[in-house]
N, C-alpha and C positions, 0 to 999 in steps of 0.2 A: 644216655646223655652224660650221666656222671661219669662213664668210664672213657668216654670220648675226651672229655676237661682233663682227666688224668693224662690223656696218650698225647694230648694234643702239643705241637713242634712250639717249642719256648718256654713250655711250662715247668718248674723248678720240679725235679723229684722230692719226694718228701721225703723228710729223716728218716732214716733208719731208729726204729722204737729200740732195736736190741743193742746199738754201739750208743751209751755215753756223748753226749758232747764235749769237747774239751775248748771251753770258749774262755778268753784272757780273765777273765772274771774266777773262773775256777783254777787258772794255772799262777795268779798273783796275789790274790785277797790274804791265802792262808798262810802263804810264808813270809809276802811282807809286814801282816799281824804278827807273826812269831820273831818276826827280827826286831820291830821295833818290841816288843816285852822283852826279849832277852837283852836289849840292849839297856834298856831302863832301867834291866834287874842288875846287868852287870855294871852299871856308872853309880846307881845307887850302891854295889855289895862293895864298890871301888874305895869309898868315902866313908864307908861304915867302922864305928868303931869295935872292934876288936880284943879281946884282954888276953894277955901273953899266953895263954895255955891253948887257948882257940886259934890263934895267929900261928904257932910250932904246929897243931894237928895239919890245919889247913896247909902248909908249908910242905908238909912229909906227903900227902896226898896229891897237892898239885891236880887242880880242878880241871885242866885240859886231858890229864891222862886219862883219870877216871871217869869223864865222857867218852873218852875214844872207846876204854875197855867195856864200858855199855852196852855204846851202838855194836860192837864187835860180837858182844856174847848177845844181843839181842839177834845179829845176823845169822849169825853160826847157828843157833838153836833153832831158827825159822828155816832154814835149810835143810837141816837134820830132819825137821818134824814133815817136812817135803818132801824129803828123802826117805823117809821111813812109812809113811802115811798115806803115799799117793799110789805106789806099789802095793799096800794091802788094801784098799778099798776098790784097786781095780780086778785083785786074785777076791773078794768077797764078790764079785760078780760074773765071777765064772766058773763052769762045771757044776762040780757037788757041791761047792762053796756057796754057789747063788743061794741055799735051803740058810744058809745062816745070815742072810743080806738084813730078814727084818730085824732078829735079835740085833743086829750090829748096828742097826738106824735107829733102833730105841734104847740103845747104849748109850751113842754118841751125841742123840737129845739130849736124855736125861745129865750126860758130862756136861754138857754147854750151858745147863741151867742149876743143876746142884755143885756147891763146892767140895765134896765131900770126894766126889771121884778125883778130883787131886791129892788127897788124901797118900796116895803111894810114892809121892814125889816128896813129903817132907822131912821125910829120913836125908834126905840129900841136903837139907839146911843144917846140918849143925856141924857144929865147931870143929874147925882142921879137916873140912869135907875138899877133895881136889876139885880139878876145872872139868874133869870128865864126869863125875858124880852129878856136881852141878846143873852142867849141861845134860846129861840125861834127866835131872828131876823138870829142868824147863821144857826136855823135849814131852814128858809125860803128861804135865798139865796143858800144855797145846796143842795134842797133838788131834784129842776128837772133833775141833771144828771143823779139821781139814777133812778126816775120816768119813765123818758126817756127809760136806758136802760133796765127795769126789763119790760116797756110795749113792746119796742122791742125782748125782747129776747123771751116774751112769746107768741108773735103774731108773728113770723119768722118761727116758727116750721109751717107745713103743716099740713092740719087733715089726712095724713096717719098716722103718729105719736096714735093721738088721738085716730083715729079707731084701728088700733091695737091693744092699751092699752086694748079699751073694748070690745075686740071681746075676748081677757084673761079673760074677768071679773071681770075688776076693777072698785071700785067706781070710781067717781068724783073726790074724795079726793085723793086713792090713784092713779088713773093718772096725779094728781099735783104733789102730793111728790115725786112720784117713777122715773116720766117719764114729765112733762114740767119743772120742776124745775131745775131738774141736768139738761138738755138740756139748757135751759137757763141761768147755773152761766156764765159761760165766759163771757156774755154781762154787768149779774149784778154785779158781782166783778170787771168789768171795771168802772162802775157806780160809785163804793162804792170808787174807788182807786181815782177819781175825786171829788169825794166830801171829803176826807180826804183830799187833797193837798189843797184845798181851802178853808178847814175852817183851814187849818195851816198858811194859810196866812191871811184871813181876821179877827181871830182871833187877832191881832194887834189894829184891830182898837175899837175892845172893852174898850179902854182905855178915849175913848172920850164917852161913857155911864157910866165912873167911876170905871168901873172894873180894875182888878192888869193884868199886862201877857206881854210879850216883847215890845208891844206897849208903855209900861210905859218908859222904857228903851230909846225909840226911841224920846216920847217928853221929856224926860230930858234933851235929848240932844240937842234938837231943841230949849227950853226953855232955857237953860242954857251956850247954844252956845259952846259944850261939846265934840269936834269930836270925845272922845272916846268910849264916852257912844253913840252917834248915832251909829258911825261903830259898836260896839258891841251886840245893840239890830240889826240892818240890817243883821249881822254875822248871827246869833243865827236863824231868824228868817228865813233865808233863808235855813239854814241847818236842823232847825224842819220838813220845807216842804221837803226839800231833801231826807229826813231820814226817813219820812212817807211814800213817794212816793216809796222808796225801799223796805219797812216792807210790804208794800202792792203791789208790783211787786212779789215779793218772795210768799205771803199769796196768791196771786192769781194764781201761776204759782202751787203751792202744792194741791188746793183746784179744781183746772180746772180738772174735769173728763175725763179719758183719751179719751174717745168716744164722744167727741164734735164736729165733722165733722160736718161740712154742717151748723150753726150757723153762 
């Protein structure tokens, strides 16, 4: 009787549990909350007063640029750490390598929950440090959420999966592309959505290896005892990760194949 109500002509399919909805609610609420703050912060930073030392810093920095240079090195390092990350979590699942999958699954825990395992990235903060340094100490501390998820998402599937693939006839190759990969975006696009939010934050502190980017904004204001320019890089800085975390809730919700059951 019940499975007749499900087949029966006119009756709605039911959601898919594994694809997100992306309903106006989730595609408006977050970014028109983030426009009107940033707008509030910047009419009020507009009108603030200012004392000459703090107006010349703020001047020389120019708060457009070192927003762009941000979002820019926030981009760059989440693609790097995608680019570096995705390729060995999928060589950690294959051959002789599969024997090192768990050491490498309880590596990449233990990085996502202790801070110490960025630890090797802070030699790349100090003074007169280049944009390559930089950028490898962001790729370092990002780089195990991705790790993490693309080893789990590739090691969840069952070798029913597998066997199947090559009882069709598939290479190697193509039971990666065709059949573990799409299986396992949901986990790695959650990956990728955690290391974008994080290098939108820790991007900040590139300002104490000498690099430009809202960091810059933050100790103006700490140096120059400036509450406008503090709250306005904190503003800015908190809405780049906001605003990233949304581009990549929505990129994940369009890109999550509808047949990810059981993941």
């Amino acid at each position: 009787m019940e499975r007749e109500e499900r087949t029966r002509p006119g009756t709605p399919a039911p959601p898919d549990p594994s694809r997100p909805r992306l309903t106006w609610r989730r595609l408006t609420v977050l970014p028109l909350a983030l426009t009107v703050a940033l707008l509030a912060t910047l009419l009020w930073f507009r009108h603030a007063r200012l004392d000459p030392d703090a107006e010349d810093a703020l001047a020389r920095l120019r708060v457009s640029r070192v927003l762009w240079q941000h979002i820019e090195l926030t981009a760059l390092a989440t693609l790097l750490v995608a680019a570096v990350t995705l390729p060995l979590g999928v060589l950690l699942t294959r051959g002789v390598l599969r024997r090192f999958t768990p050491a490498a699954s309880t590596l990449a825990e233990l990085g996502r929950t202790a801070p110490v395992f960025a630890l090797p990235a802070l030699p790349a903060l100090r003074p007169g440090t280049d944009r390559t340094t930089v950028l490898t100490g962001l790729v370092v501390c990002a780089a195990l959420p991705v790790l993490s998820s693309t080893v789990a998402g590739l090691a969840a599937q069952g070798p029913a999966f597998r066997e199947a693939a090559r009882d069709l006839g598939m290479s190697p190759l193509s039971r990666l592309t065709r059949v573990e990969l799409p299986l396992a975006v949901p986990l790695i696009l959650a990956g990728v959505r955690t290391a974008l939010v994080l290098n939108a934050g820790t991007a900040t502190l590139v300002v104490l290896g000498g690099q430009r980017g809202l960091g810059a904004l933050i100790t103006t204001g700490v140096t120059h005892r400036c509450v406008p320019a503090l709250l306005l890089g904190s503003v800015l800085t908190a809405a780049v990760a906001l605003l990233a975390d949304w581009l990549a809730s929505v990129a994940e919700a369009l890109l999550r194949p509808r047949a990810a059951t059981g993941i």
